[in-house]
C-alpha positions as CSV (number, residue, x, y, z in Angstrom):
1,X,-16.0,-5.8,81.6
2,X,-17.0,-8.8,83.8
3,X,-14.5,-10.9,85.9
4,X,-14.2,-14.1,86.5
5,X,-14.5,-15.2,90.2
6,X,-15.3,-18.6,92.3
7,X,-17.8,-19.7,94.9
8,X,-17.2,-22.5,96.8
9,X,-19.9,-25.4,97.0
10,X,-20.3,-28.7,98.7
11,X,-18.6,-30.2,95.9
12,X,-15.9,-28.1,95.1
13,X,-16.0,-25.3,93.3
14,X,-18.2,-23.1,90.4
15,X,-16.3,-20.5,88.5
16,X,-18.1,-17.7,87.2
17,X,-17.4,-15.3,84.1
18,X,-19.4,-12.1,85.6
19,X,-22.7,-13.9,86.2
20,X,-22.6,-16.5,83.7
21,X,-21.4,-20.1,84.7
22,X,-18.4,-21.0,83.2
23,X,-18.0,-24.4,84.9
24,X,-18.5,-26.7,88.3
25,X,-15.7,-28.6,89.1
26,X,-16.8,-31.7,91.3
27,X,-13.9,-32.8,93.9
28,X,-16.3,-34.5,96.7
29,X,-18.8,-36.0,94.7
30,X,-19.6,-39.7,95.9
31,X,-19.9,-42.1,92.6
32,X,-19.7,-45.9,92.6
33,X,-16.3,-47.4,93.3
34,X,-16.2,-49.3,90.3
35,X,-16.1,-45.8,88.3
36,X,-13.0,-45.3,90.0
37,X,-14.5,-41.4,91.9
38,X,-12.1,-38.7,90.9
39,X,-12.5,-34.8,91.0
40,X,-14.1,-33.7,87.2
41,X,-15.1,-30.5,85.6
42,X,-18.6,-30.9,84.7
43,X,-21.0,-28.8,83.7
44,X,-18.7,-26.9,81.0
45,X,-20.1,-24.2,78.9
46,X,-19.1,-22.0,76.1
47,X,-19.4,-18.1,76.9
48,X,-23.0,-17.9,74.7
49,X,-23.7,-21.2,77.5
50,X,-23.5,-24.2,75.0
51,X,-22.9,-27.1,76.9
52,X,-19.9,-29.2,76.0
53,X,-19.2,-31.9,78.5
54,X,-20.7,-35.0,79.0
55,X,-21.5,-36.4,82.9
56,X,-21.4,-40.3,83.5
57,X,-23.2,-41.0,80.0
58,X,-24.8,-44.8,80.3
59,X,-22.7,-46.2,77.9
60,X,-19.8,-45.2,80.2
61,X,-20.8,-44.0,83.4
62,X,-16.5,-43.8,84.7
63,X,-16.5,-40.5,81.7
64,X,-17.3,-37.8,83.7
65,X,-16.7,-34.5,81.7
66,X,-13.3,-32.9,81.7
67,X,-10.8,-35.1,84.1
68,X,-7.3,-37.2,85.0
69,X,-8.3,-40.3,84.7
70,X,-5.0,-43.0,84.5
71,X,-6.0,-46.4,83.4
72,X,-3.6,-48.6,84.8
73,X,-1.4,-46.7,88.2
74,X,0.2,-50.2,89.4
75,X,-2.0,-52.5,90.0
76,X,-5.0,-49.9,90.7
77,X,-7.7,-48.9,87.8
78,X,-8.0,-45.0,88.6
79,X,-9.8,-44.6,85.5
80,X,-13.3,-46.8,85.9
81,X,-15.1,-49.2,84.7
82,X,-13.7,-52.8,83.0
83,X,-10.4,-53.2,82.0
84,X,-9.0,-55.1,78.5
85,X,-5.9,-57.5,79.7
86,X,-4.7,-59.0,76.3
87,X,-3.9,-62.8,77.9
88,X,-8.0,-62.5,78.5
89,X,-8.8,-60.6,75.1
90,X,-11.7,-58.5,76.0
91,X,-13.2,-56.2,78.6
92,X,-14.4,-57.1,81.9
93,X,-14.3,-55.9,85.5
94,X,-11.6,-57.1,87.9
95,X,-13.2,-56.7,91.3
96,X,-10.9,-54.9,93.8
97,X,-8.9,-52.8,91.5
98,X,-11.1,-50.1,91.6
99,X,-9.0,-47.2,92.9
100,X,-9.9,-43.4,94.3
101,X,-8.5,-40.2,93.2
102,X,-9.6,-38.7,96.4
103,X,-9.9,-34.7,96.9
104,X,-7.9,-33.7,100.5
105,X,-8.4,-29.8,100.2
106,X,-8.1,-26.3,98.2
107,X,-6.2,-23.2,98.3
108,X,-8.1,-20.6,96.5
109,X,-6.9,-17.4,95.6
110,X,-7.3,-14.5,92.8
111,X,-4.6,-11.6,91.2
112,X,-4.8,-9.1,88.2
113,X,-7.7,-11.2,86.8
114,X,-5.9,-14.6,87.2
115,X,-7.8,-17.0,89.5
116,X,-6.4,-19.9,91.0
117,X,-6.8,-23.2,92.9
118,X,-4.2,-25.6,94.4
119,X,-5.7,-28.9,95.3
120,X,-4.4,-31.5,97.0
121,X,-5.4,-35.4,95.7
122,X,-4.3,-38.7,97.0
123,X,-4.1,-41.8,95.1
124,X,-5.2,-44.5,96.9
125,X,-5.5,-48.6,95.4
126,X,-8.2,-50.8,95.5
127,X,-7.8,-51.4,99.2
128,X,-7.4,-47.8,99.5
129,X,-3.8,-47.5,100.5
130,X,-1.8,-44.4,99.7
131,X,0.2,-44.8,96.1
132,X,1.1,-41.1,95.3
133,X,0.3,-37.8,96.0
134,X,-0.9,-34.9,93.4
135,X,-1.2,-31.4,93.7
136,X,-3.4,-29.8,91.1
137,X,-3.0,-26.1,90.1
138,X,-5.8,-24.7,87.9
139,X,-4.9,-21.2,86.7
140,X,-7.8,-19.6,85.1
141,X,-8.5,-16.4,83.0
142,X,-10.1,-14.4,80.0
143,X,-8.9,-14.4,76.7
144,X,-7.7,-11.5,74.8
145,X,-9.2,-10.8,71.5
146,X,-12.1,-13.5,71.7
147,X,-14.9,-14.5,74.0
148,X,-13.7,-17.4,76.1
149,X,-11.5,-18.6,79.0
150,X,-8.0,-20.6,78.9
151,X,-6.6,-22.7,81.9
152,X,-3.6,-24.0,82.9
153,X,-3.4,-26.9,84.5
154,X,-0.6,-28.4,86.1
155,X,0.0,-31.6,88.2
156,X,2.7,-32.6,89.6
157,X,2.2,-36.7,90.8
158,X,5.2,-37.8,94.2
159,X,4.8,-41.7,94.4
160,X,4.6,-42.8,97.9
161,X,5.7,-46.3,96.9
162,X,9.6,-46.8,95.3
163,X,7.9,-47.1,91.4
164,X,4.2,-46.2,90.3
165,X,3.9,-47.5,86.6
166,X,1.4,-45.3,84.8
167,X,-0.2,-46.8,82.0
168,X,-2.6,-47.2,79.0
169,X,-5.9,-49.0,78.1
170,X,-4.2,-52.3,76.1
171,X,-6.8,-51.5,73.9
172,X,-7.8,-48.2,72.9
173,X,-4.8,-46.6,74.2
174,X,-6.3,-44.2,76.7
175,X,-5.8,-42.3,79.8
176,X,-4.5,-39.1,81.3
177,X,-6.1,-35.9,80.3
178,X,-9.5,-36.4,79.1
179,X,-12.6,-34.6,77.7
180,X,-16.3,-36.5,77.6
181,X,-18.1,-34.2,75.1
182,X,-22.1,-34.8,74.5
183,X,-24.8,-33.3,72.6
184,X,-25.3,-30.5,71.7
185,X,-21.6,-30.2,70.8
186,X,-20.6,-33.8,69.8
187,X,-20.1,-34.9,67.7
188,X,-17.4,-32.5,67.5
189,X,-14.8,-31.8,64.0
190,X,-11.3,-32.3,65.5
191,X,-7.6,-30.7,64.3
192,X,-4.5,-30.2,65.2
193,X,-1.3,-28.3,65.3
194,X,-0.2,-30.5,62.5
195,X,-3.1,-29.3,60.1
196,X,-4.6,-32.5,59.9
197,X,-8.3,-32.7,60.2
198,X,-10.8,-35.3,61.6
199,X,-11.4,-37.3,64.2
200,X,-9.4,-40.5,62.6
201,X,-6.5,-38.7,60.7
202,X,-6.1,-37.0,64.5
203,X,-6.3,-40.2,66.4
204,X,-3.2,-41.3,67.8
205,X,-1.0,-38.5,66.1
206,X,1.4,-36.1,67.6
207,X,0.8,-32.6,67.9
208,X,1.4,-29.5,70.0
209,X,-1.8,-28.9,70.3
210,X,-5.4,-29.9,69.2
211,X,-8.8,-28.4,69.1
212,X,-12.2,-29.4,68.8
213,X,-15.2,-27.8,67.3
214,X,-18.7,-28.3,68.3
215,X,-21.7,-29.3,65.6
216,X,-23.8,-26.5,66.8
217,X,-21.3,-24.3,68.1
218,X,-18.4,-23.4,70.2
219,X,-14.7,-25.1,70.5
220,X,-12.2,-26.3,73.2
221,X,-8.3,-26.9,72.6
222,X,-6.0,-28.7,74.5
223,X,-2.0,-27.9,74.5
224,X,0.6,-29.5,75.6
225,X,3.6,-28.3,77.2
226,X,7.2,-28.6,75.7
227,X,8.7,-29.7,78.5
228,X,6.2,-32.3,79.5
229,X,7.7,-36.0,78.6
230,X,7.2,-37.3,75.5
231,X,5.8,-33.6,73.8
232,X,4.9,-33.5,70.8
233,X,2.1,-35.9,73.1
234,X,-0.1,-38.2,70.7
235,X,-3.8,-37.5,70.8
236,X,-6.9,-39.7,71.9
237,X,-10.2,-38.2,69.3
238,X,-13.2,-39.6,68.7
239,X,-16.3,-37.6,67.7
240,X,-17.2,-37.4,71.6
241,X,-13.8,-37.5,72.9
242,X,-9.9,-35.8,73.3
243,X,-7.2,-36.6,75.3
244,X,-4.1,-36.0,75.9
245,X,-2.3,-39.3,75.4
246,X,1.1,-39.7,77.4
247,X,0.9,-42.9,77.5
248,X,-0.5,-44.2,74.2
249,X,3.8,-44.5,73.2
250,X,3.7,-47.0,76.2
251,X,3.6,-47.4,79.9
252,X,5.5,-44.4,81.9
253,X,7.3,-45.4,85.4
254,X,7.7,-42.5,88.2
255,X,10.2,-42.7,91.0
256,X,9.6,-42.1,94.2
257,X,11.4,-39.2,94.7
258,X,11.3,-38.0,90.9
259,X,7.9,-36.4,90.9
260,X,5.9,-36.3,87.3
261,X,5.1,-32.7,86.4
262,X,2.5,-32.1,83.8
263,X,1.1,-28.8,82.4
264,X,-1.9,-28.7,80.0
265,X,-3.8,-25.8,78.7
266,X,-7.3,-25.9,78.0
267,X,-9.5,-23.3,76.0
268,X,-12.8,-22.5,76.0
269,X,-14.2,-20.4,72.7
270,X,-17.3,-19.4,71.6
271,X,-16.2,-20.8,68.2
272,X,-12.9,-22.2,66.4
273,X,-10.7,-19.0,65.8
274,X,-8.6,-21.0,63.5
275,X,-5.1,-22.2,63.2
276,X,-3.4,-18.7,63.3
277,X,-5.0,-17.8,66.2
278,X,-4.6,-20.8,67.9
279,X,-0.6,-21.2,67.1
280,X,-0.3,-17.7,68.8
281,X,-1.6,-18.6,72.2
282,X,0.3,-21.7,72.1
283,X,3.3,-19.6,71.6
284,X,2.8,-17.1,74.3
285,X,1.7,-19.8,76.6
286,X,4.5,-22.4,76.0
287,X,7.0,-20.0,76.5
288,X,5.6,-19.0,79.7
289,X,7.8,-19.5,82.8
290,X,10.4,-20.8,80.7
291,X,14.0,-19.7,80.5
């Protein structure tokens, strides 16, 4: 039976399932400031080696596969691209906002098939001075039962500055947690823990968790942890997008001193196991490290 294992690159980090790419993760790579650089997972692919992600598409060159992007973080845009201010009504760049999610370094390790990576990431504002530090802890390993992989990923945000106010587009309602699916897998047939099905029915609801499943094959899930604020979270879908929406409820403010600790868990299938299947890894997962 094959393992999964790591190599490190020049830009982070590929992870390997035996010797079949499972994914690249991209801390170091150097992107335009005005798409807001931050570390992404990108290439993803299923175990038969569909590709699901999508990397800096033209239409929106800020999406760059699986990644934290937060829209609003003070007066800072980590996420890329234009911003929609209601007093303007519309979308347009605002020079100088433009912050970096910026990589400082990785602990990498591996233990009774579990492999993980700590990462240390700064938050810095459009003038590039230090708002909040993250660690990152990716925790990566086979599933049971099924072809396919399931990460947890924790973060755990310290402001450096006495409030950092997290918040939404004022439009679409995005940030956080997101996945930038392309073809061949999007447009993708979303659902969630709440049995409703579709992209638009999913759009904005709350649910434990929800998956996507490719057109020509394949699935990824997201969950979301009970103790993470705000759980059951709301969900961002569109045919070529989910997210895990924190903030779609409204802006979120963390203390300095008060750190934010999310966890996420993100699957990667060959195809959609279905609902059973699905509500049983939530289960064991959830209840993992809990009292």
């Amino acid at each position: 039976m094959s393992e999964l294992n790591i190599i490190e690159n020049c830009l982070g980090f590929e992870l390997y399932d035996g010797g079949s790419l499972v994914t690249l993760y991209r801390a170091k790579e150097h992107i335009p400031r005005t798409d807001s650089p931050k570390p992404c997972f990108h290439p993803i692919f299923t175990p038969s080696g569909h590709l699901i992600t999508e990397y800096r598409p033209g239409d929106h060159t800020w999406h760059t596969g699986l990644y934290y992007g937060w829209v609003h973080a003070n007066s800072a845009n980590l996420w890329g691209g234009p911003w929609y201010l209601k007093e303007v009504g519309k979308y347009q760049l605002y020079p100088g906002t433009h912050g970096v999610q910026k990589h400082q370094g990785f602990e990498i390790g591996s233990s009774e098939g579990v492999v993980t990576v700590k990462e240390a990431v700064d938050f810095l504002d459009g003038n590039d001075e230090l708002m909040a530090r993250d660690l990152r802890t990716f925790e990566f390993r086979k599933l049971e039962g099924v072809p396919g992989t399931i990460w947890n990923i924790r973060t755990e945000i310290s402001p450096e500055v006495d409030v950092l106010t997290l918040g939404a587009s004022r439009a679409a309602k995005y940030s956080g947690l997101e996945l930038r699916m392309g073809p061949p897998f999007a447009p993708a047939e979303h659902r969630n823990s709440e049995r409703l099905a579709g992209h638009e029915n999913t759009m904005q609801q709350k649910g434990r968790w929800c998956i996507a499943a490719g057109e020509c094959g394949g699935a990824v899930a997201m969950f979301d942890h009970p103790d993470n604020p705000r759980h059951p979270t709301n969900w961002f879908t569109r045919t070529n997008l989910m997210g895990a929406g924190l903030l779609i409820e409204g802006d979120l403010e963390v203390l300095k001193e008060e750190p934010l600790v999310l966890r996420y868990a993100f699957l990667v299938l060959d195809e959609n196991p279905g609902d059973e299947f699905i509500d049983a890894q939530y289960e064991g997962w959830s209840m993992d490290g809990r009292d």
